[in-house]
GUKOLLUM-272206 format. One record per residue (C-alpha): x, y, z; residue number from 1. Coordinates in pm, 1 decimal, m for minus. Layout:
! GUKOLLUM-272206
xx | yy | zz | n
X | Y | Z | NUM
...
//
This chain:
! GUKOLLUM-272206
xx | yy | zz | n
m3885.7 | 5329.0 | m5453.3 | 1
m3861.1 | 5201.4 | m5773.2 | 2
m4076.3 | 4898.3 | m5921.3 | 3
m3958.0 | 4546.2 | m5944.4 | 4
m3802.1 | 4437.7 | m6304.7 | 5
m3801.1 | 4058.0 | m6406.1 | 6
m3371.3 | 4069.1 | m6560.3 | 7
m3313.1 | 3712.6 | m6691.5 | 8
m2957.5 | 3685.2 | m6574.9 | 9
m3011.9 | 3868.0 | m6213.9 | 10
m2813.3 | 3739.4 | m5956.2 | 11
m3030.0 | 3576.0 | m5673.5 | 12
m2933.9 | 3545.2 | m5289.3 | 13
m3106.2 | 3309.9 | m5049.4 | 14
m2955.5 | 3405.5 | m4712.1 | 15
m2995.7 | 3175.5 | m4395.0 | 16
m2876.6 | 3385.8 | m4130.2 | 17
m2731.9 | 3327.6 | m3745.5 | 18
m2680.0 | 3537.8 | m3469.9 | 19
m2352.4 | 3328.1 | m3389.0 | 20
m2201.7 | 3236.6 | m3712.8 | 21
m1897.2 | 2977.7 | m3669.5 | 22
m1759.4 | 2689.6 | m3855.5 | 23
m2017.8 | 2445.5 | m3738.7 | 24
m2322.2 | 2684.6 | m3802.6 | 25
m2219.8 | 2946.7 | m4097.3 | 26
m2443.9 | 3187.0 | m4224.8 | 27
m2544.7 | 2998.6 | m4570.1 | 28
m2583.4 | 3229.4 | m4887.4 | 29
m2718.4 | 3005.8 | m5203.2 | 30
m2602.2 | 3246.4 | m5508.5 | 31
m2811.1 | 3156.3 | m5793.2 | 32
m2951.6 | 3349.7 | m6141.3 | 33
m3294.5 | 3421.5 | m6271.1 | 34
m3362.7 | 3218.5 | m6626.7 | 35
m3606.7 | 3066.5 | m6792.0 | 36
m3850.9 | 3204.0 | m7016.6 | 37
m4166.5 | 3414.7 | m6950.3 | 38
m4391.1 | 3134.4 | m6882.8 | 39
m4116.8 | 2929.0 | m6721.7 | 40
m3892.6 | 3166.4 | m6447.5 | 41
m3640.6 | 2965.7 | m6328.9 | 42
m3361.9 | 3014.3 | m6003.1 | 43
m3057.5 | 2854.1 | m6112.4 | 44
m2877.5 | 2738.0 | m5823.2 | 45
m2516.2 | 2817.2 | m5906.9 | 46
m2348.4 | 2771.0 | m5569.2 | 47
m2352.1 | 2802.8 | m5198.2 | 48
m2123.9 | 3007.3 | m4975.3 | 49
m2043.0 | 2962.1 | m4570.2 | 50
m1974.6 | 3279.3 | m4400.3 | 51
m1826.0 | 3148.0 | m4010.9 | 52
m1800.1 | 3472.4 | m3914.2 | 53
m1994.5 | 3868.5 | m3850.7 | 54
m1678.7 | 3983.7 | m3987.3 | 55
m1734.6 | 3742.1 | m4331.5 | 56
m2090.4 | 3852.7 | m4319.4 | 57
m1972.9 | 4218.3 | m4336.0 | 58
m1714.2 | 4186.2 | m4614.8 | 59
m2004.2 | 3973.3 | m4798.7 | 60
m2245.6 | 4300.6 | m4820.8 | 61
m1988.9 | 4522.2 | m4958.6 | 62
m1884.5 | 4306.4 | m5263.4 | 63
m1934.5 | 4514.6 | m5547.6 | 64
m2150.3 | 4271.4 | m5737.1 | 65
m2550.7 | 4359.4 | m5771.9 | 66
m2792.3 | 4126.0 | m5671.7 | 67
m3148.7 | 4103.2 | m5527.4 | 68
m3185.5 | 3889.6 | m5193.0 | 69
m3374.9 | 3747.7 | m4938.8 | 70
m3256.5 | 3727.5 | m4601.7 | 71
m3426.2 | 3535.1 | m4300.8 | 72
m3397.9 | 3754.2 | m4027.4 | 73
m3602.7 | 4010.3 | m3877.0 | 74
m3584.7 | 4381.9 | m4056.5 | 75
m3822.7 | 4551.2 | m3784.3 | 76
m4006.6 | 4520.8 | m3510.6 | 77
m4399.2 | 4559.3 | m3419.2 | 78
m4533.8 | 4903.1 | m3502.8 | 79
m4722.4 | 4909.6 | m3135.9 | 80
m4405.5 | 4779.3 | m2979.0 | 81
m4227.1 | 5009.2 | m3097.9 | 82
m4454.9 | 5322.3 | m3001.5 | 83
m4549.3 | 5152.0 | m2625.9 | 84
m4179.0 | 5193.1 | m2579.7 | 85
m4100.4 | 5521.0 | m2720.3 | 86
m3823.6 | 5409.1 | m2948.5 | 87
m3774.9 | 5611.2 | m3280.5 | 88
m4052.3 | 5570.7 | m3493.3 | 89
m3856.8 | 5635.6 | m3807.3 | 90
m3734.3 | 5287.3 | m3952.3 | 91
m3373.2 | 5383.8 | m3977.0 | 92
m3307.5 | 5544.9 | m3701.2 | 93
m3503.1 | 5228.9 | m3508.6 | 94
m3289.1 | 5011.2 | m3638.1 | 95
m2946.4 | 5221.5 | m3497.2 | 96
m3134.3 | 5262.8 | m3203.8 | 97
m3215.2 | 4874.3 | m3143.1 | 98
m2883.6 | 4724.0 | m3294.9 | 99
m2729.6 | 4993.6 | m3056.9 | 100
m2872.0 | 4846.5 | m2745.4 | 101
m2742.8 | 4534.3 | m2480.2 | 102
m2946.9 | 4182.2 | m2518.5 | 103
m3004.3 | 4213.2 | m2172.6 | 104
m3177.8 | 4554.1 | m2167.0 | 105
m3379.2 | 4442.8 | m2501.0 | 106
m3465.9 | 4129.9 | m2314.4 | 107
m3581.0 | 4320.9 | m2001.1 | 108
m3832.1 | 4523.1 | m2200.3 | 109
m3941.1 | 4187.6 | m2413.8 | 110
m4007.5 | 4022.7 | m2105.0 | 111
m4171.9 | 4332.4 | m1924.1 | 112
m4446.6 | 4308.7 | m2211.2 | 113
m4519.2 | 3966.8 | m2260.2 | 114
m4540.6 | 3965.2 | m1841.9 | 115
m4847.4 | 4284.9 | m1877.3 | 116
m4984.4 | 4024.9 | m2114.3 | 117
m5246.8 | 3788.2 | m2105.7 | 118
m5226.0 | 3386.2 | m2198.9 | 119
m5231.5 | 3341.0 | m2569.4 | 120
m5166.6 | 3723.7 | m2647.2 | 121
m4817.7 | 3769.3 | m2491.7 | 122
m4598.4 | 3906.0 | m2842.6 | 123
m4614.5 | 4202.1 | m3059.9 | 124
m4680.5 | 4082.2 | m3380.4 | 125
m4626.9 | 4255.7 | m3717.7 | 126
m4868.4 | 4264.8 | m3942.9 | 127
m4673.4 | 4020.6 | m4191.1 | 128
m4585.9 | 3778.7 | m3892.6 | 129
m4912.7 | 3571.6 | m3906.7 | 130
m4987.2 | 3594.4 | m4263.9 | 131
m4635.7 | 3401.5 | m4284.8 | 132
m4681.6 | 3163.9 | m3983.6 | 133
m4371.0 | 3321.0 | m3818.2 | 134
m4224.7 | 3343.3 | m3485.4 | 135
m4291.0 | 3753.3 | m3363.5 | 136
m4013.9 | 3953.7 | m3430.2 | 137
m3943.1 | 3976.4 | m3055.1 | 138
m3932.1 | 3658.2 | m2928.9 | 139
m3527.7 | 3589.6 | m2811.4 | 140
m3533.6 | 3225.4 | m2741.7 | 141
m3665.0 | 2927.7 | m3004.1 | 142
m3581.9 | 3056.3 | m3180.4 | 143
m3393.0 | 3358.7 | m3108.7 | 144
m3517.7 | 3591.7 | m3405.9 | 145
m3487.7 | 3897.7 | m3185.0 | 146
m3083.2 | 3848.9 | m3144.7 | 147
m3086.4 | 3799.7 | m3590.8 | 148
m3228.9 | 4098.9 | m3619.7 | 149
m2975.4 | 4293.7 | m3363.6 | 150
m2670.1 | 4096.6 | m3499.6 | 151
m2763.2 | 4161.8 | m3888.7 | 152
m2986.4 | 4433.9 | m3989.6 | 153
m2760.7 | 4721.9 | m3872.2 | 154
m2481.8 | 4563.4 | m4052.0 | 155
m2700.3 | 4538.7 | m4360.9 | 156
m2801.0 | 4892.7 | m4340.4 | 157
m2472.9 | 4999.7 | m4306.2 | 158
m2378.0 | 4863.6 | m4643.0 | 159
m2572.0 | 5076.4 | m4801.0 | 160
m2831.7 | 4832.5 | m4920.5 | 161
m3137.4 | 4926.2 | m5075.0 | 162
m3480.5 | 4802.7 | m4843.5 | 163
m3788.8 | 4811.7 | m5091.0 | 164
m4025.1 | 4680.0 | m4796.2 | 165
m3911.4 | 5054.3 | m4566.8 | 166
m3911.4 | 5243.2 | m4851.3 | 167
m3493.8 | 5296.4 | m4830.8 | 168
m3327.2 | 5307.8 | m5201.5 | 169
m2983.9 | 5236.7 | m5060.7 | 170
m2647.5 | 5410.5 | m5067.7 | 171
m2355.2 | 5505.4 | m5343.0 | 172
m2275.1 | 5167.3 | m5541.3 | 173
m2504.4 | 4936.1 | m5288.9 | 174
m2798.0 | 5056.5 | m5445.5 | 175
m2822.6 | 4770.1 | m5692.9 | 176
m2785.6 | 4544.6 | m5396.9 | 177
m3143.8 | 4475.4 | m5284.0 | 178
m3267.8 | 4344.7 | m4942.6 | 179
m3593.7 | 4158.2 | m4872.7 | 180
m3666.0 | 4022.6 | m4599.8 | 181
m3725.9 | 3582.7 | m4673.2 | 182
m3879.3 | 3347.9 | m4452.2 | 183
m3828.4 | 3016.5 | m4576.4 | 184
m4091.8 | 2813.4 | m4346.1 | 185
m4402.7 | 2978.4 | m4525.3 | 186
m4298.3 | 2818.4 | m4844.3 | 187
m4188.0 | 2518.6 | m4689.9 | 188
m4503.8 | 2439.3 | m4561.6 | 189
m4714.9 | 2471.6 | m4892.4 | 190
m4506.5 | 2159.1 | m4982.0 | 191
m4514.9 | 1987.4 | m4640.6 | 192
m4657.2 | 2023.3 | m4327.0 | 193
m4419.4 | 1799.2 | m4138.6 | 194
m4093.2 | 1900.6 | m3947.4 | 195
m3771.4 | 1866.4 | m4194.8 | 196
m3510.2 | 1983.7 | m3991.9 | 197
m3292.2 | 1994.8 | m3625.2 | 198
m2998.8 | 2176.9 | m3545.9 | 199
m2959.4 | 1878.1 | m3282.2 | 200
m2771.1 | 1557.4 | m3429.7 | 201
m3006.6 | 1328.4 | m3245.0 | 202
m3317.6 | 1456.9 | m3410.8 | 203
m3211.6 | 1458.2 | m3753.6 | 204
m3399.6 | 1176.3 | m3846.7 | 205
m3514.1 | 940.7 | m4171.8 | 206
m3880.9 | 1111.1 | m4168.3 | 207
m3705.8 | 1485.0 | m4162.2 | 208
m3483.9 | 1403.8 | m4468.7 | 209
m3818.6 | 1234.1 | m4637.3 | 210
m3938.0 | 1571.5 | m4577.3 | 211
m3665.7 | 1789.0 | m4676.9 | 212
m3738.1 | 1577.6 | m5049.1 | 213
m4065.3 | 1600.0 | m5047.1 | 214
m4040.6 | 1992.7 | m5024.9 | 215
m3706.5 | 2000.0 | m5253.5 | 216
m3974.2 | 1788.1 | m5505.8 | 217
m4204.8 | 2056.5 | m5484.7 | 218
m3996.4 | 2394.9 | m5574.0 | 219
m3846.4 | 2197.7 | m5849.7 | 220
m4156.1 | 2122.3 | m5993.1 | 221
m4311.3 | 2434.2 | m5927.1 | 222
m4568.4 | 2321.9 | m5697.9 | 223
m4484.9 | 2516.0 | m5384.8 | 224
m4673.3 | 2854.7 | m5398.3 | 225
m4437.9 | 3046.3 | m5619.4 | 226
m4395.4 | 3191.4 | m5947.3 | 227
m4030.5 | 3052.4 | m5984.2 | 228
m3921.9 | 2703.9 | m5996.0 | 229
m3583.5 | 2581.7 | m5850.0 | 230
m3307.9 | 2441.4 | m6070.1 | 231
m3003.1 | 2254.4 | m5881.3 | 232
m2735.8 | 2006.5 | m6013.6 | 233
m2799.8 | 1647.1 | m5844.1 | 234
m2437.6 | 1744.4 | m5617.0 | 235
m2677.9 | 2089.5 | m5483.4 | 236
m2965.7 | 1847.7 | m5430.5 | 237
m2823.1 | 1578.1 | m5273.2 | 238
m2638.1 | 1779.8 | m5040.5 | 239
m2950.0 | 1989.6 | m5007.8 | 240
m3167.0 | 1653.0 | m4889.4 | 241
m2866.2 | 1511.1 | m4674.3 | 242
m2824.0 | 1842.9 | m4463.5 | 243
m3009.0 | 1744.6 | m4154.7 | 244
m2994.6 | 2106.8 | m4022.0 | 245
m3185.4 | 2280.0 | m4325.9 | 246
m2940.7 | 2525.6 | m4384.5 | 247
m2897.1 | 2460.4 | m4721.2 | 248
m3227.0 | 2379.1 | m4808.9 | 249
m3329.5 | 2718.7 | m4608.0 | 250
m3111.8 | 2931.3 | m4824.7 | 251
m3254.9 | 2777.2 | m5127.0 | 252
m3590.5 | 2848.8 | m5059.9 | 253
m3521.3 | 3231.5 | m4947.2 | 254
m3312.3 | 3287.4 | m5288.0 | 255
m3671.4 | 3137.4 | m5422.8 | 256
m3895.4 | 3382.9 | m5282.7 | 257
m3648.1 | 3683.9 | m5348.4 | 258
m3709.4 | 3561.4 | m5726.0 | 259
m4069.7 | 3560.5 | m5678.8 | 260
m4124.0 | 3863.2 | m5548.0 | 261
m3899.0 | 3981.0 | m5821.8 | 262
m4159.4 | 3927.5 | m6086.8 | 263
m4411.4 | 4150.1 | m5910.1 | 264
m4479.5 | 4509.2 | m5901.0 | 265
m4285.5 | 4647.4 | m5606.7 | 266
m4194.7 | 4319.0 | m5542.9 | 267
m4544.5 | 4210.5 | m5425.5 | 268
m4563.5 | 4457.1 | m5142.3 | 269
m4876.0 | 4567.3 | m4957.5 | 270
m5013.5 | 4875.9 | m5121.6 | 271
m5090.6 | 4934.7 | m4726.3 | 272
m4706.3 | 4890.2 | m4620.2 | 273
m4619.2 | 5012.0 | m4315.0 | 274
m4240.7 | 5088.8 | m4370.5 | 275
m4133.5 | 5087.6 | m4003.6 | 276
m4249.3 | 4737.0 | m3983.6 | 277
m4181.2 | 4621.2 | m4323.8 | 278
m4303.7 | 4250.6 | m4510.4 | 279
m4224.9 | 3889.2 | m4598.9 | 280
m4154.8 | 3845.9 | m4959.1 | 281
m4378.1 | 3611.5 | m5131.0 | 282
m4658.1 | 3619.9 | m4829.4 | 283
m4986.2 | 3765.8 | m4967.4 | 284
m5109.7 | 4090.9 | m4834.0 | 285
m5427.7 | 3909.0 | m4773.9 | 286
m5444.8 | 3558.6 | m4798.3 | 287
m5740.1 | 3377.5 | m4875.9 | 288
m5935.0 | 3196.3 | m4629.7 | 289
m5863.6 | 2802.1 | m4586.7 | 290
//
């Protein structure tokens, strides 16, 4: 797998993914640029695509443009999951194996482990899923991270992409489009602690919009953890800060960290990877202690 090279010009994806795209809840894609100078890398928001359906989400991958991206789903599962269970052991055959199975059979075996496990130790974790302050890439329900994954990675590997983090250097023509796996609450929370969004109406409140500011203030300024600083018209940022759901906002800040990790050798990844489990781009290998 080849290194990561800083291109001024490179087209930047923030994906926001969902299991169950649909008019009301798209998959959000925030399609931006790398610019800026040396000292000053900058994502230039340039727009924001809804995909309502699977079927959009497919024809999206197989555009012929290149692009780097980060996507905020699952790309693998826990390493001692994965071996407990006797499921192929090889990333890409794991992932046609576990995007080929039923919900309910996954869910039988998720449940099966966390019940032979005791309080406060019920999930398989990856090793990048507490350095980010994720949910476990098994856990099915709030939120359902288990049913991204199975709904989106075998898609995304049938495209041909090209997955730095599992050491896969894509297919044909996809090869220039690259896949990292985002999660947009670990940069989030460098800026601010607080909730800033709901996908429920009722609970999209004046403090949650404060907060969806305060953290838009933050990757602007280039105060959130990162090496590249956001750039949005005032239309992108207002809508951004008025989105009650954090879609928007989400996609944003996963284009973000697919620019950070951009700037690094092999895009910041462990020199320890494990490629069946993969990492979070822009989360430390080791983070210091608080």
């Amino acid at each position: 797998m080849r290194p990561s090279v800083c291109r001024r010009g490179q087209v930047l994806l923030g994906v926001d993914f969902t299991s169950a795209p649909r008019p009301r809840k798209p998959i959000t894609v925030a399609v931006g640029r790398l610019g800026g100078g040396a000292r000053d890398p900058v994502y230039h928001l340039d727009a924001i695509r809804e995909l309502d359906s699977l079927l959009a989400f497919d024809g999206f991958l197989r555009e012929p443009a290149g692009w780097l991206g980060g996507f905020d789903l699952p790309f693998g599962q826990s390493r001692t999951l994965i071996e407990h269970e006797g499921w192929p052991a090889d990333w890409r055959r794991f992932v046609r194996f576990y995007c080929g199975q039923s919900r309910d059979s996954l869910r039988e075996v998720f449940r099966r482990w966390c019940d032979g496990r005791p309080d406060g130790d019920k999930f398989a974790w990856r090793q990048a899923d507490r350095p980010a302050g994720s949910s476990p890439a098994m856990r099915w329900t709030n939120p359902p991270v288990a049913w991204m994954m199975h709904a989106g990675i075998g898609r995304m590997l049938e495209a041909g992409l090209a997955f730095p983090a599992h050491r896969v250097a894509g297919r044909g023509a996809a090869r220039d489009r690259i896949a990292l796996e985002a999660y947009p609450g670990f940069t989030a929370r460098q800026a601010c602690r607080r909730s800033y969004k709901s996908d429920t109406p009722a609970l999209q409140t004046p403090d949650r919009r404060t907060n969806r500011r305060t953290i838009l203030t933050a990757l602007v300024a280039g105060t959130a953890g990162l090496d590249v600083r956001l750039e949005a018209s005032a239309a992108w940022t207002r809508r951004m800060i008025d989105d009650g759901a954090g879609d928007l906002l989400d996609a944003a800040i996963c284009g973000l960290q697919a620019g950070h990790a951009s700037l690094l050798h092999d895009y910041g990844l462990p020199a320890e990877l494990d490629p069946l489990e993969g990492w979070i781009a822009s989360v430390p290998a080791s983070r210091p202690a608080s």
